[in-house]
N, C-alpha and C positions, 0 to 999 in steps of 0.2 A: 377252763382254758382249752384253746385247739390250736393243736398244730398243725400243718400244713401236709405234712408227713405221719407223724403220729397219730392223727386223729382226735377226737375230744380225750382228756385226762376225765376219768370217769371210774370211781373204785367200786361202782358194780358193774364191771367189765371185765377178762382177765387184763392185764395190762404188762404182768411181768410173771417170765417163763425164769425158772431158776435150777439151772444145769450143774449136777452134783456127779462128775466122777468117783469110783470108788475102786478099791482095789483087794478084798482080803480085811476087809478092817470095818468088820459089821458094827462093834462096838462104838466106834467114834461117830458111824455112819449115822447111825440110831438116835444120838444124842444130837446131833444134827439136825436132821429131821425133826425131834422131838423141839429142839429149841426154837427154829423157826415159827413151829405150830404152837408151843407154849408161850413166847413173847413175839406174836403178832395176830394183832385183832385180825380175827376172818368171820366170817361166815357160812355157811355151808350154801346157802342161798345167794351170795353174792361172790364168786371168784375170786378173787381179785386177781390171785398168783397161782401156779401151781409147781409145782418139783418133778423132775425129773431126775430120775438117780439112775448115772449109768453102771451098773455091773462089769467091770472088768474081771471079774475073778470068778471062781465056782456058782455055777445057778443054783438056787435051791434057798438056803438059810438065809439068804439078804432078802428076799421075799418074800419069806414065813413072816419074818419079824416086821419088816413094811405091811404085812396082810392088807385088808382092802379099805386104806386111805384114800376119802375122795378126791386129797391132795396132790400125793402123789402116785406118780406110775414110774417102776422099774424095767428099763433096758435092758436087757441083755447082750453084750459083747461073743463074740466067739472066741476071741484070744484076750488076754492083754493091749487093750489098744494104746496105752499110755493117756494123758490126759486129754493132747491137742485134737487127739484122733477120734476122743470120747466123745468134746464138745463139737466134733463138726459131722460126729453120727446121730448127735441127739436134734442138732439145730431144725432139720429137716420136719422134726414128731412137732415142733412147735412154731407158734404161730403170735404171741404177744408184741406190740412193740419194742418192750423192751427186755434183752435179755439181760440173767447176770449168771458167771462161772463162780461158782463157789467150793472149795475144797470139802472134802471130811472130815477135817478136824477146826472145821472154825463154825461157828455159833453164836446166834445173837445173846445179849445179857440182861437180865431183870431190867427194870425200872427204863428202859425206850420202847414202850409197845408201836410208837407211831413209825419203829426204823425204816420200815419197809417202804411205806407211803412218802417219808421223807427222802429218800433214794430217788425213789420213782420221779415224784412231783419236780425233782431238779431239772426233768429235761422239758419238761413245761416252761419250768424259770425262766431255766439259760440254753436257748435254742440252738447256742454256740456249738454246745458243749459235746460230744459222743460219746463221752464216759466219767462215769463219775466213781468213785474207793471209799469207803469209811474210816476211821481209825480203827487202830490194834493194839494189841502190849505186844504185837510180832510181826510186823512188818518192814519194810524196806525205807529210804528215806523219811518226809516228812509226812506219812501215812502213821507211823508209829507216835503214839498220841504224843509223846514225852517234848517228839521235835514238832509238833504241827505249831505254824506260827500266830493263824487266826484265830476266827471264833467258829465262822458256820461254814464261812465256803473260803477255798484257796485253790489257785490255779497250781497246776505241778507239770513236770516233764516227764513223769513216768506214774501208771498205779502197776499195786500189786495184784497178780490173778487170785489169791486167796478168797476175794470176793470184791469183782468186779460186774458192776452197771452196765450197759451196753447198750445206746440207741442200733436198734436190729437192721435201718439202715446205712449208717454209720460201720459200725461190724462190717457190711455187705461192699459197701463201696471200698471201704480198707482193705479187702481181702479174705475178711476170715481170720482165722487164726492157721498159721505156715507150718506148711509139713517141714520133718525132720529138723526142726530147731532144737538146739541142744538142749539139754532138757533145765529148768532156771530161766532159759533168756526168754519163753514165749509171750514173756508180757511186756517184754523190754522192745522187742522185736513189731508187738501190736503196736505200741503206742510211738516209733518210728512211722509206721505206716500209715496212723488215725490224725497224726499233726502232718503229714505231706499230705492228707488229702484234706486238709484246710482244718479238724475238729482241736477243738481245747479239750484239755482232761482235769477235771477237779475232784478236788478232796471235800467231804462232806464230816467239817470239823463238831456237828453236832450227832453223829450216828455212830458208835461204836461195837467193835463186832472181834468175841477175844477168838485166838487163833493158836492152837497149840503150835503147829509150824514145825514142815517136812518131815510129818510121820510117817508116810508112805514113803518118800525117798528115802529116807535114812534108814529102815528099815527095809530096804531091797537093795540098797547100793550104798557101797562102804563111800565112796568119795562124795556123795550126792554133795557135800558141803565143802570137797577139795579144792583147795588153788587149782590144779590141771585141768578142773571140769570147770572152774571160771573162765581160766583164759582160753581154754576151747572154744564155750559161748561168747566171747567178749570178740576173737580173731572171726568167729562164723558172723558176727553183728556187723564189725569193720567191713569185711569183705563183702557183703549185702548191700550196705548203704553208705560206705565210705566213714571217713572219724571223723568228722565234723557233727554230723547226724549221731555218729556214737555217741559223743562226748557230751553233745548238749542234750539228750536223753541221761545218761548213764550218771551225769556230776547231776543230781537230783538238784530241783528246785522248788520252790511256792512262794508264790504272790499272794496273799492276803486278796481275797475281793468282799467280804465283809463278816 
């Protein structure tokens, strides 16, 4: 398959860059990395993907234990950049069509070794599309497998950043991901800007990926999960792009497309 922008879909190519903020939290980080590498077919000889883990926190111990993975390479931050700020220091080291942001505490799970490829291969599918989500036991709307309505694919108004697909021109003409957004809405806030510049966002109801969900926040910031830091993100989102644009992102949806 060739896209016109993407280029041939072709799994001895790299094809997908996979940006892993971190913060302090080697342990979760590791089992991450680890999970990707142990439920997805690679090769050493064919690319396909690689990681990039960005270090927010102390140098040193996140890189012992990564040691010299031909998979990944570790960033180094000089401060705390928080996440948005991680993924648009790391975007620049990388070069695949497609990107995806994935947290450190979420992980693919035995038994779908094809996840990766099936993520990927959607934007071949559906040339619509700019971004595609998998299922969770921790996520947001109908990303959370319990409420997904379909079977393989469903159109939605919002995905979760936990681990988010990204055609890398799509990403680029949206904007990026926005400085200083409260911290919770930058994925609310991406997918306002990736449907104004015309992309569909879907759910990929045959790919699931468990997600412990906001160990870093909740562990550095008592309210990370407050009402006050909601409605701070929810008045910073209004004021951005009006409640119309809010409301028809934020009241989640999915269409079933098969």
């Amino acid at each position: 398959m060739i896209d016109e922008k993407l280029g041939a879909l072709d799994e001895k190519r790299r094809m997908v860059d996979i940006i892993i903020p971190t913060y302090e939290n080697v342990g979760m980080m590791m089992a991450c990395i680890k999970g990707i590498l142990r439920y997805t077919g690679h090769n050493p000889d064919n690319p396909f993907f690689h990681i990039w883990v960005v270090n927010n926190g102390e140098a040193g111990q996140l890189e012992k234990a990564i040691g010299d993975s031909p998979y990944v390479t570790a960033l180094q931050e000089d401060h705390n950049a928080g996440w948005e700020d991680a993924i648009r220091d790391a975007l620049p080291y990388t070069s695949a069509p497609i990107v995806c942001v994935m947290n450190d505490d979420a992980s693919p799970v035995p038994g779908n070794p094809g996840w990766l490829w099936t993520m990927v291969k959607s934007f071949w599918e559906k040339p619509e599309y700019g971004a595609f989500g998998p299922l969770s036991n921790y996520a947001m709307g109908f990303q959370n497998f319990i409420q997904f309505p379909g079977n393989k694919l469903a159109t939605t108004s919002v995905l979760s950043g936990f681990c988010l697909f990204l055609r890398r021109d799509a990403l680029l003409q949206a904007g990026g991901f926005a400085e200083g957004m409260e911290g919770g809405g930058d994925d609310v806030d991406l997918a306002i800007r990736m449907k104004n510049a015309g992309w569909k966002l879907g759910i990929r109801g045959d790919v699931f990926i468990y997600h412990v969900g906001c160990a870093t926040g909740n562990r550095l910031h008592n309210d990370w999960q407050g009402k006050e830091k909601e409605w701070r993100m929810r008045r910073q989102l209004i004021k951005s792009y009006g409640l119309k644009a809010f409301c028809d992102t934020y009241q989640v949806f999915a269409e079933p497309v098969e």
